[in-house]
C-alpha positions as CSV (number, residue, x, y, z in Angstrom):
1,X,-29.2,-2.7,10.6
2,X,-27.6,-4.0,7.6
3,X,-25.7,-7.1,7.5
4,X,-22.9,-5.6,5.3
5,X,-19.7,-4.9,6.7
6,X,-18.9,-1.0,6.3
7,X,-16.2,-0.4,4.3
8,X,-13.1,1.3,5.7
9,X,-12.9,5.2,5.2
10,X,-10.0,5.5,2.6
11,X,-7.1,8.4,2.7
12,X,-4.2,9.0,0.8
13,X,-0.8,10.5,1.0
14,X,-0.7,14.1,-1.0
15,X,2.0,12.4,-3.2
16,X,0.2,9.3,-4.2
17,X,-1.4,10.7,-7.3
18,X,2.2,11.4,-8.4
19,X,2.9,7.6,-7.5
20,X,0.7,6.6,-9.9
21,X,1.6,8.9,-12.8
22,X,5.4,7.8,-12.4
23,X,4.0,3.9,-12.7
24,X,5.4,2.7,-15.7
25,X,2.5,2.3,-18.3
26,X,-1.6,2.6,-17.8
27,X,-1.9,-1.4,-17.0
28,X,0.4,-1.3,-14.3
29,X,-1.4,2.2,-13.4
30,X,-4.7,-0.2,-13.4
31,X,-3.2,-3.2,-11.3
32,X,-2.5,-0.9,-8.9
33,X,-5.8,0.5,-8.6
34,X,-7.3,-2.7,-8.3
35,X,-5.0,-3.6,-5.5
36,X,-6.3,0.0,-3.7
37,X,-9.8,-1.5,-4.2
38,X,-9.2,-4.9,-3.1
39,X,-7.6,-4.1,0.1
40,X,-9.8,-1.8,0.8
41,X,-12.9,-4.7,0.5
42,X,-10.9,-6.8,2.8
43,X,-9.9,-9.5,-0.2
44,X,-6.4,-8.9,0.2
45,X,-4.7,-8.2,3.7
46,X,-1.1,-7.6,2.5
47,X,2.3,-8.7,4.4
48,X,3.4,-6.6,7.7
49,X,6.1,-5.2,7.6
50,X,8.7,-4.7,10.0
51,X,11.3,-2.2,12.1
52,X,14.6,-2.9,10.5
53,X,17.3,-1.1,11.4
54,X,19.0,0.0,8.0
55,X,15.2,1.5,7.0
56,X,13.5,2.3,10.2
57,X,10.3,1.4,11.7
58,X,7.1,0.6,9.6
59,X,5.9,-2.5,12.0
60,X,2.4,-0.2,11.9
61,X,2.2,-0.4,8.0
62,X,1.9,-3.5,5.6
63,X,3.0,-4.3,1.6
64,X,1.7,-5.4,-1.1
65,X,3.7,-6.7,-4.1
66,X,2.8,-6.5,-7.6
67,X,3.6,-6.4,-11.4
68,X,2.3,-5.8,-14.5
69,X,1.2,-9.5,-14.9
70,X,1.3,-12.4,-13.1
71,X,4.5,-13.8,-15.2
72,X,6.7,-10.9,-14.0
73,X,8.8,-10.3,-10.2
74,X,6.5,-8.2,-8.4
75,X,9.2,-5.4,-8.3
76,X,6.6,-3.1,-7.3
77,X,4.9,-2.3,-3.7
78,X,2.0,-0.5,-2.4
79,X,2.4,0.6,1.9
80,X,-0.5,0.9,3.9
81,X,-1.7,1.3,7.7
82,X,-4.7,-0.1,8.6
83,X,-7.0,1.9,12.0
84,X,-7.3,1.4,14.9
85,X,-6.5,-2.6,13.9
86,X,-5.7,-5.2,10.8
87,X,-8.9,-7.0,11.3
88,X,-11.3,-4.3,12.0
89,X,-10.2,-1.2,10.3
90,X,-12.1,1.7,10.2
91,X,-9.7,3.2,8.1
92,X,-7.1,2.8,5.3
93,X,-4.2,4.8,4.9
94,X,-2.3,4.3,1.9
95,X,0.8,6.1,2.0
96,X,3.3,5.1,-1.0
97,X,3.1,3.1,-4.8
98,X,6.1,2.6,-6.2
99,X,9.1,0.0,-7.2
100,X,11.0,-1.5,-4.6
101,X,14.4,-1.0,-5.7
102,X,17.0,0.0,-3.8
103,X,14.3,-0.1,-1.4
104,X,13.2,3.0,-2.6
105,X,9.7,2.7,-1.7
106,X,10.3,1.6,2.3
107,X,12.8,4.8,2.6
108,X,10.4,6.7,1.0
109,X,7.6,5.3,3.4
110,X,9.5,6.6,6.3
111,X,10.0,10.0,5.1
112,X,6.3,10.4,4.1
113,X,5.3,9.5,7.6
114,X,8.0,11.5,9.0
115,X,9.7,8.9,11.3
């Protein structure tokens, strides 16, 4: 038996490849996929979100914020659902990348998970 972890099966919503061709420029394209990688090897756990009433319900799902660089608002998210649990998932389901304006990306969230 090995003493490694195994890593989380990864899926992805159809739409995500489109997420990352509307990012803004190729480094922002390449945070992003770092992020998908990092989660995915447990570094980073991201925030949980919540049901609010004005979006709807994504208390299954967390965020992750990011930016170009460190020096810049984080005005871009990436949602994800961790199965069956946060702490040991057997998958990852990443669902949206995109900016968090007008909240775009939590309304868009919804839709994609049809809620």
């Amino acid at each position: 038996m090995s003493p490694l972890k195994p890593l989380p099966k990864l899926s992805f919503h159809p739409q995500i490849d489109t997420d990352f061709e509307n990012l803004d420029s190729d480094a922002l394209r390449q945070v992003a996929m770092n992020l998908v990688f990092d989660i995915a090897f447990g570094k980073i756990r991201g925030q949980r979100l919540e049901k609010l009433p004005a979006i709807g319900d994504l208390s299954d799902c967390h965020k992750i914020y990011f930016a170009e660089t460190r020096f810049q608002n984080p005005n871009y998210r990436i949602i994800f659902r961790y199965f069956p649990n946060t702490h040991n998932p057997m998958e990852i389901e990443y669902i949206i990348i995109g900016k968090r304006e007008d909240l775009f990306v939590y309304y868009e969230a919804i839709k994609r998970l049809g809620k």
